[in-house]
PyMOL Python script that loads the backbone (N, CA, C, O; Angstrom):
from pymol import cmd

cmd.read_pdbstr("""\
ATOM      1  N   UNK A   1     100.626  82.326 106.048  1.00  0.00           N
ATOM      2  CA  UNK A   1      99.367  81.631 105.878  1.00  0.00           C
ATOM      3  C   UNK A   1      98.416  82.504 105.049  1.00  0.00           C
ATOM      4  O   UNK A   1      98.188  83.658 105.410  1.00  0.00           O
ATOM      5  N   UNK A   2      97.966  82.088 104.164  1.00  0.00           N
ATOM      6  CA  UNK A   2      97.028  82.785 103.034  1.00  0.00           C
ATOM      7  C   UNK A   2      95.878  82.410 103.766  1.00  0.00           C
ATOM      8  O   UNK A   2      95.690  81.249 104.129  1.00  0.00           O
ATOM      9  N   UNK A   3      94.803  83.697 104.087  1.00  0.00           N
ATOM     10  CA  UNK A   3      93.360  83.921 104.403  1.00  0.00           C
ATOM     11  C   UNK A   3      92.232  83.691 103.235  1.00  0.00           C
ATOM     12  O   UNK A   3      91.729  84.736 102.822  1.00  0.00           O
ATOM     13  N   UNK A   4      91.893  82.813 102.809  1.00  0.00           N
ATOM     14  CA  UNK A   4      90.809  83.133 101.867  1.00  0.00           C
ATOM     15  C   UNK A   4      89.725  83.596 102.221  1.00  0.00           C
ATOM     16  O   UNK A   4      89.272  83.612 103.366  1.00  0.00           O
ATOM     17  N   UNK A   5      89.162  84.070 101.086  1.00  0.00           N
ATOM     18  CA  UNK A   5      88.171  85.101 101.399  1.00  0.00           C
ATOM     19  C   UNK A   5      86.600  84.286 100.728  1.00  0.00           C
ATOM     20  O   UNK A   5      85.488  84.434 101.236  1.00  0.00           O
ATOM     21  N   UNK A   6      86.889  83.495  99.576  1.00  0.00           N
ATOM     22  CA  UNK A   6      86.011  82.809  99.409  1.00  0.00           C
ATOM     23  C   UNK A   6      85.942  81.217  99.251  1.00  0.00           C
ATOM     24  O   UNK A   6      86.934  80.504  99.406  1.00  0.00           O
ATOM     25  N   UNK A   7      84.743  80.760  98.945  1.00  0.00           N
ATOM     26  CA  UNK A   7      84.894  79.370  98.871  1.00  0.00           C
ATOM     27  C   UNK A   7      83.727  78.893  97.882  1.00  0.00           C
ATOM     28  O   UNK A   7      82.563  79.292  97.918  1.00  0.00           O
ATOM     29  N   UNK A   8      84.354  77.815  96.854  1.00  0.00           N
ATOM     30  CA  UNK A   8      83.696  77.458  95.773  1.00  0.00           C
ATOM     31  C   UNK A   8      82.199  76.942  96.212  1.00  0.00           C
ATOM     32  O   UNK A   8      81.882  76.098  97.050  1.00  0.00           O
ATOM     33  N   UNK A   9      81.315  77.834  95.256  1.00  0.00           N
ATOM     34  CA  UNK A   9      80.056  77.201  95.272  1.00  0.00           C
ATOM     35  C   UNK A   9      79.622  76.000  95.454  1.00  0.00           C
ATOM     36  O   UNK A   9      80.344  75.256  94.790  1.00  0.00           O
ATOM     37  N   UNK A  10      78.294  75.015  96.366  1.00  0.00           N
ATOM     38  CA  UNK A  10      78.323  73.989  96.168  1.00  0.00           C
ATOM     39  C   UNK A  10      77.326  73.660  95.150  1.00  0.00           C
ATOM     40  O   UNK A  10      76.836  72.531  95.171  1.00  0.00           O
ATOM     41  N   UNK A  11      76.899  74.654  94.103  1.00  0.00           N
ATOM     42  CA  UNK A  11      75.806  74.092  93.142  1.00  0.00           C
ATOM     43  C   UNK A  11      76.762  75.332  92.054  1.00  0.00           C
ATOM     44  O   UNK A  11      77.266  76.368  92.489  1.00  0.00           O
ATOM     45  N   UNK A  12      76.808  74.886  90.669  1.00  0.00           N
ATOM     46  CA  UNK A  12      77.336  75.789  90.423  1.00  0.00           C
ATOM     47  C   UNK A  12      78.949  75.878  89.911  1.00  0.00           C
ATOM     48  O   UNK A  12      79.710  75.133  90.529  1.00  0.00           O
ATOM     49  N   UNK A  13      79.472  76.608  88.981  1.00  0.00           N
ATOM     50  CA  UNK A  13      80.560  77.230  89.251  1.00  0.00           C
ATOM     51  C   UNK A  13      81.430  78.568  89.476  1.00  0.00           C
ATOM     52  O   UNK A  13      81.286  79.481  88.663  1.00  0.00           O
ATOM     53  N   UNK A  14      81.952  78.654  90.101  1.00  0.00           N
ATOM     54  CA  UNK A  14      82.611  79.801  90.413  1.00  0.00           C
ATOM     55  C   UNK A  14      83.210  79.436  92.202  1.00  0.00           C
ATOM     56  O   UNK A  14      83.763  78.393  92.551  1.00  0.00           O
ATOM     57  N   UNK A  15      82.883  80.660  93.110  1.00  0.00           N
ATOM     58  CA  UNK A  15      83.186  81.051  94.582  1.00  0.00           C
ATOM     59  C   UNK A  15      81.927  82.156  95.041  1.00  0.00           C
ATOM     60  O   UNK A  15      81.346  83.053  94.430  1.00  0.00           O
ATOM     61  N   UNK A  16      81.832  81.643  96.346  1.00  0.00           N
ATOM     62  CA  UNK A  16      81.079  82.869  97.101  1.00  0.00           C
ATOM     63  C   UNK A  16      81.829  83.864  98.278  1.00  0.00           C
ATOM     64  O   UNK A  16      82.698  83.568  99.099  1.00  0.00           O
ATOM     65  N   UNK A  17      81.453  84.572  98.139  1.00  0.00           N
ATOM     66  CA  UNK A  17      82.351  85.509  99.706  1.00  0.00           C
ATOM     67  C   UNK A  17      81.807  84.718 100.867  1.00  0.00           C
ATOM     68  O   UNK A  17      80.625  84.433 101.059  1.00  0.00           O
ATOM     69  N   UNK A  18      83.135  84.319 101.818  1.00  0.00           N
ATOM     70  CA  UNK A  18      82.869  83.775 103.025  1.00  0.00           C
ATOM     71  C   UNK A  18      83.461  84.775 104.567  1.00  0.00           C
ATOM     72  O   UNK A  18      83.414  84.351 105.722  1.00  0.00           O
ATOM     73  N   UNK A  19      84.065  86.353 104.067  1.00  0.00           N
ATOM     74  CA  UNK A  19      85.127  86.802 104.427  1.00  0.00           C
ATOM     75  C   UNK A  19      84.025  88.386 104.471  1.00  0.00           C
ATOM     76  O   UNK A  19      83.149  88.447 103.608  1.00  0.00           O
ATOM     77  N   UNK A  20      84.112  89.188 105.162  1.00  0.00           N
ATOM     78  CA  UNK A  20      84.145  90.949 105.173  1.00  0.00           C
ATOM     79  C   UNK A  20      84.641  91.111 104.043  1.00  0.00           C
ATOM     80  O   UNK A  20      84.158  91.892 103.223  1.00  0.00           O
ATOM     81  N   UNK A  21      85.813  90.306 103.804  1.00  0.00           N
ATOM     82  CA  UNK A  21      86.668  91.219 103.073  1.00  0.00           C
ATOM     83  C   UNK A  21      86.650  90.844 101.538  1.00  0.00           C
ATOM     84  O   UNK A  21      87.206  91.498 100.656  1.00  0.00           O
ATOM     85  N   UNK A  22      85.940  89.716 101.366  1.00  0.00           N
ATOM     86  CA  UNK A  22      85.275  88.740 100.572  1.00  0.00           C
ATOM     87  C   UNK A  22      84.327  89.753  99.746  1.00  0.00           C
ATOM     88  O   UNK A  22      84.637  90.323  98.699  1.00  0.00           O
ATOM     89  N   UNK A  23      83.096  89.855 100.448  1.00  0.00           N
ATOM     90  CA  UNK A  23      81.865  90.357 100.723  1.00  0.00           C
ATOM     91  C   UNK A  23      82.250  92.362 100.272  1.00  0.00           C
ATOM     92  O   UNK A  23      81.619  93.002  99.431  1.00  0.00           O
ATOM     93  N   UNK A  24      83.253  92.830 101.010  1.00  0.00           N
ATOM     94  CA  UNK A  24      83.223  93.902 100.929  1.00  0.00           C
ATOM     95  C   UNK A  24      84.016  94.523  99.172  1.00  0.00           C
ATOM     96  O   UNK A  24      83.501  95.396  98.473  1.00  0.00           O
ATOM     97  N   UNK A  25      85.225  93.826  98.863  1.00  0.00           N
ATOM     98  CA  UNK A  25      85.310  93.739  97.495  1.00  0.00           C
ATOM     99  C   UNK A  25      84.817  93.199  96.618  1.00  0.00           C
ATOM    100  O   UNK A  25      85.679  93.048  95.752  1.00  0.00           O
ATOM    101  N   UNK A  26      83.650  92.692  96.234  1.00  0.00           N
ATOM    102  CA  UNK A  26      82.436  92.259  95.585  1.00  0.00           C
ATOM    103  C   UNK A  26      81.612  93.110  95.634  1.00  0.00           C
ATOM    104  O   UNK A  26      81.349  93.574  94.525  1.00  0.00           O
ATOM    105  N   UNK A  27      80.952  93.627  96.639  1.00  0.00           N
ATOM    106  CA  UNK A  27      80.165  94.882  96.514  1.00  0.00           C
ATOM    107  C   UNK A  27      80.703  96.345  96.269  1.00  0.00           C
ATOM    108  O   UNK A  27      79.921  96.992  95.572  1.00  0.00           O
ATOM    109  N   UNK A  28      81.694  96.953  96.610  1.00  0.00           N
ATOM    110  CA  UNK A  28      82.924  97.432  95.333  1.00  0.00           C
ATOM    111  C   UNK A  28      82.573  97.573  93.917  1.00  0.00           C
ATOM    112  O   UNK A  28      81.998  98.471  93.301  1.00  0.00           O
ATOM    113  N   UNK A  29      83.097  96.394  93.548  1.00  0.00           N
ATOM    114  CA  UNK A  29      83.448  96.221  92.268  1.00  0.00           C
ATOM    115  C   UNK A  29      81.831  96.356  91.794  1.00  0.00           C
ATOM    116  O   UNK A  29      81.517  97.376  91.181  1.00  0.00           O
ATOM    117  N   UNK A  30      80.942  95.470  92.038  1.00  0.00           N
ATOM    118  CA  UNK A  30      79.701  95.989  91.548  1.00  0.00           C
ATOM    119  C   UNK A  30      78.806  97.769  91.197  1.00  0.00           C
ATOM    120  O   UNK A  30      78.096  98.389  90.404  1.00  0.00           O
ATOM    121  N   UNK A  31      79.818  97.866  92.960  1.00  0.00           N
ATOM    122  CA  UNK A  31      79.417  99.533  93.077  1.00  0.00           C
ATOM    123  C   UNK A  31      80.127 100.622  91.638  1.00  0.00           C
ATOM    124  O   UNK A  31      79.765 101.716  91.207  1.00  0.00           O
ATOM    125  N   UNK A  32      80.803 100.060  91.397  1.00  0.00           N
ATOM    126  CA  UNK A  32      81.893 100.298  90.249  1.00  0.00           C
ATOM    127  C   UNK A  32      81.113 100.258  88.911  1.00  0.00           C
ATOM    128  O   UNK A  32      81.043 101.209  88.132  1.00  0.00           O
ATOM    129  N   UNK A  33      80.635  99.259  88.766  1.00  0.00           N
ATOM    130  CA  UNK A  33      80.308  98.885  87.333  1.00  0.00           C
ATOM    131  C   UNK A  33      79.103  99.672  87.213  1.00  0.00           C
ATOM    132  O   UNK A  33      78.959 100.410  86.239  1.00  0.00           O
ATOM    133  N   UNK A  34      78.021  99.561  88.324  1.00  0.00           N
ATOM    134  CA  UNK A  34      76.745 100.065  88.560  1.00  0.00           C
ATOM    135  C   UNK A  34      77.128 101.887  88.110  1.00  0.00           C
ATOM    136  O   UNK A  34      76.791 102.483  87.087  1.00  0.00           O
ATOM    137  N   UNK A  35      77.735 102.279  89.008  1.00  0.00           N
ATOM    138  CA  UNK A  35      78.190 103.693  88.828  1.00  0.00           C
ATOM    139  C   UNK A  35      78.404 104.028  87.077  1.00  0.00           C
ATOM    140  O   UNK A  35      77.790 104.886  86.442  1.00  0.00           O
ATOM    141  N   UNK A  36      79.302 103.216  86.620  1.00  0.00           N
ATOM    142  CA  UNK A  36      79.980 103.367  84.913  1.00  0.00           C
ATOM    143  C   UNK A  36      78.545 103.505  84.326  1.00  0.00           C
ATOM    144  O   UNK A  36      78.187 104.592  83.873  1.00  0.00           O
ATOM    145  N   UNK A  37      77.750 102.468  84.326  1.00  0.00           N
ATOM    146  CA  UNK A  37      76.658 102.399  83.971  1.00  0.00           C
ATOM    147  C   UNK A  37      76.301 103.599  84.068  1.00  0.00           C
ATOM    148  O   UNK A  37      76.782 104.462  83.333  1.00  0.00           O
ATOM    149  N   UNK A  38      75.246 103.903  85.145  1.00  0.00           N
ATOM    150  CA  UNK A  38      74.865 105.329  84.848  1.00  0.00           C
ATOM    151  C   UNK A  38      75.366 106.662  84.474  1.00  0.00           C
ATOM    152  O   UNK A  38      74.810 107.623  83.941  1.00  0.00           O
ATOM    153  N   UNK A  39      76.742 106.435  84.957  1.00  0.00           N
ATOM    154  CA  UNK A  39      77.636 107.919  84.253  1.00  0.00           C
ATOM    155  C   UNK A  39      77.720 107.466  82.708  1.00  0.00           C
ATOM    156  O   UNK A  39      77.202 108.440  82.161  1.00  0.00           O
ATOM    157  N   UNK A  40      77.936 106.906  82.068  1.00  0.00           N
ATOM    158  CA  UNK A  40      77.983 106.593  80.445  1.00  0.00           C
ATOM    159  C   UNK A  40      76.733 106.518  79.945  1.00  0.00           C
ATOM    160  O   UNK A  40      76.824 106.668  78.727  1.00  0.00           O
ATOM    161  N   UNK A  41      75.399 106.331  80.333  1.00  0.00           N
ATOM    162  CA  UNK A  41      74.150 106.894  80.391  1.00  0.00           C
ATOM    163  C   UNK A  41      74.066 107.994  80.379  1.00  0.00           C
ATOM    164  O   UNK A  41      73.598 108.455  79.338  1.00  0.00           O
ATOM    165  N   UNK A  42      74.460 109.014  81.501  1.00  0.00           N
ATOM    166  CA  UNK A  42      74.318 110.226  81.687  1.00  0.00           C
ATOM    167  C   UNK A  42      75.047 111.321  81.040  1.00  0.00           C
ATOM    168  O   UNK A  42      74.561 112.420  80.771  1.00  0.00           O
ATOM    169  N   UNK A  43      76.372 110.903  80.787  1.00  0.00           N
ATOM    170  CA  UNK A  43      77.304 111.870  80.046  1.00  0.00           C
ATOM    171  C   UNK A  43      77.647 111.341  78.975  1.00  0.00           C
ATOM    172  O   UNK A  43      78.004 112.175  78.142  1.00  0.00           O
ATOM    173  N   UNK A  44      77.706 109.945  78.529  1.00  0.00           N
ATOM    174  CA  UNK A  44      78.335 109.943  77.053  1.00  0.00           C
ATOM    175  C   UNK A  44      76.536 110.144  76.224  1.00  0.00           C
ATOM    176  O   UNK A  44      75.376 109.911  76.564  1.00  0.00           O
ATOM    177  N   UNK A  45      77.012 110.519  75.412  1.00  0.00           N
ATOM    178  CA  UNK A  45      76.087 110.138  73.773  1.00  0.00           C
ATOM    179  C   UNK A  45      75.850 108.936  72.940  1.00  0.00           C
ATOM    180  O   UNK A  45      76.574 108.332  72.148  1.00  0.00           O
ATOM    181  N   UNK A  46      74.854 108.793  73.270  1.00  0.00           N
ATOM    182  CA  UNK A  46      74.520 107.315  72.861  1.00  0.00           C
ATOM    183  C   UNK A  46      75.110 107.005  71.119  1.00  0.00           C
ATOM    184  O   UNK A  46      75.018 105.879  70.629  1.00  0.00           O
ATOM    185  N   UNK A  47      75.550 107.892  70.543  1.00  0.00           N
ATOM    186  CA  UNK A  47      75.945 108.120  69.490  1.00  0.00           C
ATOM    187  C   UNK A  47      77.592 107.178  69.261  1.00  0.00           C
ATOM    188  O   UNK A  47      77.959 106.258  68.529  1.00  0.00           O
ATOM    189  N   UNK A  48      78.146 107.909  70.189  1.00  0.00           N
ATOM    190  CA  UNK A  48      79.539 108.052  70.527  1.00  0.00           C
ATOM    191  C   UNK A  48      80.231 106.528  70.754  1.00  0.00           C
ATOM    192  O   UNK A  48      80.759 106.211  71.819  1.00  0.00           O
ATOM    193  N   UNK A  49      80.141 105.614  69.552  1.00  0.00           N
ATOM    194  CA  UNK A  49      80.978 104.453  69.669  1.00  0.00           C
ATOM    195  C   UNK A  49      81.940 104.123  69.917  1.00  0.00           C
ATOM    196  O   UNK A  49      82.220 102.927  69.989  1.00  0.00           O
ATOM    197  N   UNK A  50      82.924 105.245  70.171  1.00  0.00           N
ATOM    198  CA  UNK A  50      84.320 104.957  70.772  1.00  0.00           C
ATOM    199  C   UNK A  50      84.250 104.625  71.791  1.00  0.00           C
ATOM    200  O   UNK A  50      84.718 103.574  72.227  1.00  0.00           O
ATOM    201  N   UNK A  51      83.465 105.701  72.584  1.00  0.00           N
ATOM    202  CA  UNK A  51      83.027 105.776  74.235  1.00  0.00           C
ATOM    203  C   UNK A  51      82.600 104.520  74.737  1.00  0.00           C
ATOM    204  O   UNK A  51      83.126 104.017  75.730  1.00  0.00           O
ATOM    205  N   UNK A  52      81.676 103.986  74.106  1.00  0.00           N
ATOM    206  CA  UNK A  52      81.160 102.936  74.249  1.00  0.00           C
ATOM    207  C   UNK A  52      81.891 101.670  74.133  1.00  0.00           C
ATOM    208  O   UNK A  52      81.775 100.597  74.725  1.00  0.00           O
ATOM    209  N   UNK A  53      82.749 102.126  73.125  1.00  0.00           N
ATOM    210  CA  UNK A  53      83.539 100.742  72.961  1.00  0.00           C
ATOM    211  C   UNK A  53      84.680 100.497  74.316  1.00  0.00           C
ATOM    212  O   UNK A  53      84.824  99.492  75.011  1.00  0.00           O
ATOM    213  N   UNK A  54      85.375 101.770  74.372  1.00  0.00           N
ATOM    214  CA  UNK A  54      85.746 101.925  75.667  1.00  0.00           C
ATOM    215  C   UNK A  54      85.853 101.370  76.793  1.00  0.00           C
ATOM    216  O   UNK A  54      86.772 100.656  77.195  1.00  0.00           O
ATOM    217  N   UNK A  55      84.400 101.867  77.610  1.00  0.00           N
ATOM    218  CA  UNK A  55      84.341 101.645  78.264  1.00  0.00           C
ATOM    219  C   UNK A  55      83.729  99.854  78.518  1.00  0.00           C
ATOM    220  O   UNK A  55      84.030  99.164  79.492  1.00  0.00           O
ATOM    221  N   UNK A  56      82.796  99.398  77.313  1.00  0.00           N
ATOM    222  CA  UNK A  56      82.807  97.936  77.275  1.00  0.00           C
ATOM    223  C   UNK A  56      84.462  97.415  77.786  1.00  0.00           C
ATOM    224  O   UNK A  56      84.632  96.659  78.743  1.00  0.00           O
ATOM    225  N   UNK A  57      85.279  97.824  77.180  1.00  0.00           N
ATOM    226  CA  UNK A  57      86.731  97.001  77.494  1.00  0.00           C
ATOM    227  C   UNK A  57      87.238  97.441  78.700  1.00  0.00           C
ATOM    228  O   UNK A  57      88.080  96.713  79.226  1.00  0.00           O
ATOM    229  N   UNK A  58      87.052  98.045  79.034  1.00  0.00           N
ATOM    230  CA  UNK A  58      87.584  98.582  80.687  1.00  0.00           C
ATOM    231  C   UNK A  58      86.671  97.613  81.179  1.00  0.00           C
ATOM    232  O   UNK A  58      87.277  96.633  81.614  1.00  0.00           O
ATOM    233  N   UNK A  59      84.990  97.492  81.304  1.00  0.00           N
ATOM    234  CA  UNK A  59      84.420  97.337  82.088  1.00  0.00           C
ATOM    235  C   UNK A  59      84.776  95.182  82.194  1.00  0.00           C
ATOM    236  O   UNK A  59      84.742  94.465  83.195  1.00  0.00           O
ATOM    237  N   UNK A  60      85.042  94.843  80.885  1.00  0.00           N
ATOM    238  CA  UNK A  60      85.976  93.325  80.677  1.00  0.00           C
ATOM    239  C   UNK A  60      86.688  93.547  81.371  1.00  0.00           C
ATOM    240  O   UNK A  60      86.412  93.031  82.454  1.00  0.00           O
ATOM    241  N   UNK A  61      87.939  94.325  81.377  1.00  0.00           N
ATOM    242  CA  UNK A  61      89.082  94.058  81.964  1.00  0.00           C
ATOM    243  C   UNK A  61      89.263  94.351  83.450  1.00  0.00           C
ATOM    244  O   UNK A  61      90.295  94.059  84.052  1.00  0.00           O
ATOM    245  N   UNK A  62      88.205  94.945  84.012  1.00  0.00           N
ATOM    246  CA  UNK A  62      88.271  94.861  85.117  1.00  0.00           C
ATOM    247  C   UNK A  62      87.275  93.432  86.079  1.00  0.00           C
ATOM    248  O   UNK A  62      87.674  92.824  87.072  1.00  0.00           O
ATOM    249  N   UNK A  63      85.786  93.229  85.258  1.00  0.00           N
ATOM    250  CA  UNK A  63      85.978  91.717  85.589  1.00  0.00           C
ATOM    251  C   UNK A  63      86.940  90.747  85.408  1.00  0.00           C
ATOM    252  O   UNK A  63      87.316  90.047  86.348  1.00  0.00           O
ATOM    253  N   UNK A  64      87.406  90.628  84.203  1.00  0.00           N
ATOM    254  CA  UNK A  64      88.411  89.637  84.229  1.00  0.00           C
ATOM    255  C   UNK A  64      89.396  89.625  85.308  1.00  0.00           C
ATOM    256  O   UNK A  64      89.610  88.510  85.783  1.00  0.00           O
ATOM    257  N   UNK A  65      90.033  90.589  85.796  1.00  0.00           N
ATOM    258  CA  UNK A  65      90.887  90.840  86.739  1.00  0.00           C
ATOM    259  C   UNK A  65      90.136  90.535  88.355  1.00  0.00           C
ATOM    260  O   UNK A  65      90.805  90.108  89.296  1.00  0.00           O
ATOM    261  N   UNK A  66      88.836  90.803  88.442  1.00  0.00           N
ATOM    262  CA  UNK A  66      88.016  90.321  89.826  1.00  0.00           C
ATOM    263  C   UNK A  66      87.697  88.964  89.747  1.00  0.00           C
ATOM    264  O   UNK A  66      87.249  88.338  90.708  1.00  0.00           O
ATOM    265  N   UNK A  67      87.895  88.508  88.706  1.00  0.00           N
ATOM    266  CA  UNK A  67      87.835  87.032  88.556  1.00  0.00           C
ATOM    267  C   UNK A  67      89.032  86.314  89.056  1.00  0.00           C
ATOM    268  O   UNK A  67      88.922  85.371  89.841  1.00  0.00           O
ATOM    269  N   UNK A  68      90.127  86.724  88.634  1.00  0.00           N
ATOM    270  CA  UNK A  68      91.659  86.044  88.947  1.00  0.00           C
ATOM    271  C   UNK A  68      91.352  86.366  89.866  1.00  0.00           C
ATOM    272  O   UNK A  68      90.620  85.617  90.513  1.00  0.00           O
ATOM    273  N   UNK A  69      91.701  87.506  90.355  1.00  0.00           N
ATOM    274  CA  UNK A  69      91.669  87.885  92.369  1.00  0.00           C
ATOM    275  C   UNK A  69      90.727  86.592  92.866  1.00  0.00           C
ATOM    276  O   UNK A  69      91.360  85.659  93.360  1.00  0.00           O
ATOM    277  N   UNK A  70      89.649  86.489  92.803  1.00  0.00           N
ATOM    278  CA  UNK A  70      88.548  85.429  93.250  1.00  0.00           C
ATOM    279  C   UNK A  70      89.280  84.561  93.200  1.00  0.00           C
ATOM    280  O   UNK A  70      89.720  84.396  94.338  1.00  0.00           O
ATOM    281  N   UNK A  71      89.712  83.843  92.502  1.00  0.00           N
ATOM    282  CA  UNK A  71      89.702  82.355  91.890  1.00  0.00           C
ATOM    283  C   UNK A  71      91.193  82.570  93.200  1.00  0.00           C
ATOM    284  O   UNK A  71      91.175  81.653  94.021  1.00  0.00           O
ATOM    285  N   UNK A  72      92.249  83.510  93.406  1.00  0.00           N
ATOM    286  CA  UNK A  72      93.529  83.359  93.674  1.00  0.00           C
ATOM    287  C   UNK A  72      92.939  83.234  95.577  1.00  0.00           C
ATOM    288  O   UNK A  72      93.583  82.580  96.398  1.00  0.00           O
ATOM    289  N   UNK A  73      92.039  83.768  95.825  1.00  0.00           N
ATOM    290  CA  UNK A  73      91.297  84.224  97.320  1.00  0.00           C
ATOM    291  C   UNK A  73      90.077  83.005  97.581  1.00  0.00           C
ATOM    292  O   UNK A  73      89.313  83.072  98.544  1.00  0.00           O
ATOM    293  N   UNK A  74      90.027  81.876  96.551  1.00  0.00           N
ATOM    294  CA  UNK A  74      89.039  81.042  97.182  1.00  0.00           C
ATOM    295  C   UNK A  74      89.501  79.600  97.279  1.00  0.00           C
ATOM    296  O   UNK A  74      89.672  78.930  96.261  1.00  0.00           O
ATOM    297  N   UNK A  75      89.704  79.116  98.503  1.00  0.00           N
ATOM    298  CA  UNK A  75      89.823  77.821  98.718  1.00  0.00           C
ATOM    299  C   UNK A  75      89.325  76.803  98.603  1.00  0.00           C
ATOM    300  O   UNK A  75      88.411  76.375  99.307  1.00  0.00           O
ATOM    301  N   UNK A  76      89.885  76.212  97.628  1.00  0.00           N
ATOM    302  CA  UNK A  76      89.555  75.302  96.735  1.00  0.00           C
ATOM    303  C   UNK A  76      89.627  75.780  95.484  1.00  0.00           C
ATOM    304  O   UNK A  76      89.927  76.955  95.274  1.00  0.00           O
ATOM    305  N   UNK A  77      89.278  74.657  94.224  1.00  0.00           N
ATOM    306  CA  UNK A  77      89.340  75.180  92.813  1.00  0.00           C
ATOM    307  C   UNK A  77      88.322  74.912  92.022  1.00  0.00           C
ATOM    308  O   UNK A  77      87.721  73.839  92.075  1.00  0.00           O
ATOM    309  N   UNK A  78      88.006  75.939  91.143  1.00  0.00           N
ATOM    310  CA  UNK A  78      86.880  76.280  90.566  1.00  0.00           C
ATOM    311  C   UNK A  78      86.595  75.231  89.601  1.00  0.00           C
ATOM    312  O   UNK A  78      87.349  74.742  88.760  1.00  0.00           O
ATOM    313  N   UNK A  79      85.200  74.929  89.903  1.00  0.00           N
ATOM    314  CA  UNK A  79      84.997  73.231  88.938  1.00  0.00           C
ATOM    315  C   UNK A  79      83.179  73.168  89.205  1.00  0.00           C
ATOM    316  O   UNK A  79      82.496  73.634  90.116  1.00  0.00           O
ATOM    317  N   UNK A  80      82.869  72.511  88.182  1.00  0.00           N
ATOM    318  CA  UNK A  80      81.022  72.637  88.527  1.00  0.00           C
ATOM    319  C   UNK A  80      80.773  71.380  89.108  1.00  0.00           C
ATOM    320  O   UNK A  80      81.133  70.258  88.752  1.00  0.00           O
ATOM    321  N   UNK A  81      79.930  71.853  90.298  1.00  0.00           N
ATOM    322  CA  UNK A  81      79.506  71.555  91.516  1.00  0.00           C
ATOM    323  C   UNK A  81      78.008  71.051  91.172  1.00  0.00           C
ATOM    324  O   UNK A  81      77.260  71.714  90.452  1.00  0.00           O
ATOM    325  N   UNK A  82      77.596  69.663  91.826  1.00  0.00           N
ATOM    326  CA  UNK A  82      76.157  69.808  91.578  1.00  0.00           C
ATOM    327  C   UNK A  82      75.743  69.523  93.240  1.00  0.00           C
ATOM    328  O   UNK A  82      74.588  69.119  93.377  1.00  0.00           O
ATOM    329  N   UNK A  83      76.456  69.665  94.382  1.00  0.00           N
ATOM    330  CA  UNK A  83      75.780  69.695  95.167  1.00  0.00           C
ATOM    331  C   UNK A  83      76.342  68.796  96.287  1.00  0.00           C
ATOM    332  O   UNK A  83      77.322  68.308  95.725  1.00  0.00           O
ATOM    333  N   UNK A  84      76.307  68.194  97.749  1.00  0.00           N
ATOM    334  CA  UNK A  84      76.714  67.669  98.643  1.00  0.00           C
ATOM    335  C   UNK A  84      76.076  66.377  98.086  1.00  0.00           C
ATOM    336  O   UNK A  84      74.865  66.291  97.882  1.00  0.00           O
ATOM    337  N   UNK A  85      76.928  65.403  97.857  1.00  0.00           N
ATOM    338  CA  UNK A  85      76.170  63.958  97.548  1.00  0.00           C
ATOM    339  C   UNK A  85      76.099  63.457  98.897  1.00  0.00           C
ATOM    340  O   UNK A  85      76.887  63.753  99.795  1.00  0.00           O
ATOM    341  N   UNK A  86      74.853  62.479  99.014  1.00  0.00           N
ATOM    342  CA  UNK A  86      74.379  62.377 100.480  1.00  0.00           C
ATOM    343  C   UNK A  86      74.515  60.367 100.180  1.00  0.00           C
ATOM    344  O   UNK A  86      74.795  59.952  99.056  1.00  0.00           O
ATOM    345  N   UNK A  87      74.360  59.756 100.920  1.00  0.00           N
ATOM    346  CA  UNK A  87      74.523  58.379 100.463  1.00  0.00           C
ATOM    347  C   UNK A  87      75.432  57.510  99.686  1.00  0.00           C
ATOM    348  O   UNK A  87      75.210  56.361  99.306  1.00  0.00           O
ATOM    349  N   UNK A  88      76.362  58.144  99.529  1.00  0.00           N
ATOM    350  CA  UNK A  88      77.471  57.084  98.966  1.00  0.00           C
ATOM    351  C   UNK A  88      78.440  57.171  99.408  1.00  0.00           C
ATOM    352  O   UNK A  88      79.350  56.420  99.055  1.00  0.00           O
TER     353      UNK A  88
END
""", "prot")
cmd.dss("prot")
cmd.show_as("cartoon", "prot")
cmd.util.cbc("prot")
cmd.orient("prot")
């Protein structure tokens, strides 16, 4: 039995964490990016376009990859949502 961890927005598209475990790899991965951020601030050279280019593509390829995980961990499928229709 597969546990999902999230569940598609009801306004919106994408998923939200419904799970610890949801919730806890989302704030992760943010903690991640947040961190790159300031270390490539702090130690690269704003000069240094490789670096930069770099780490732009790491920092893609690792959303892209928290995206699949999401999409593979949320029940249901990702589609834009405008909301609980009430009356029909």
């Amino acid at each position: 039995m597969t546990q999902y961890w999230f569940r598609p927005k009801r306004y919106g598209f994408g998923a939200t964490p419904i799970t610890w475990e949801g919730w806890a790899v989302t704030l992760a991965v943010a903690a991640v990016i947040v961190a790159s951020v300031l270390a490539m601030n702090r130690f690269v050279d704003r000069s240094d376009a490789t670096a930069w280019l770099t780490w732009a593509v790491l920092i893609a390829i690792a959303t892209l990859g928290f995206i699949q995980f999401t999409r593979r961990k949320t029940d249901g499928e990702w589609r834009w949502r405008w909301g609980e229709r009430t009356g029909e």
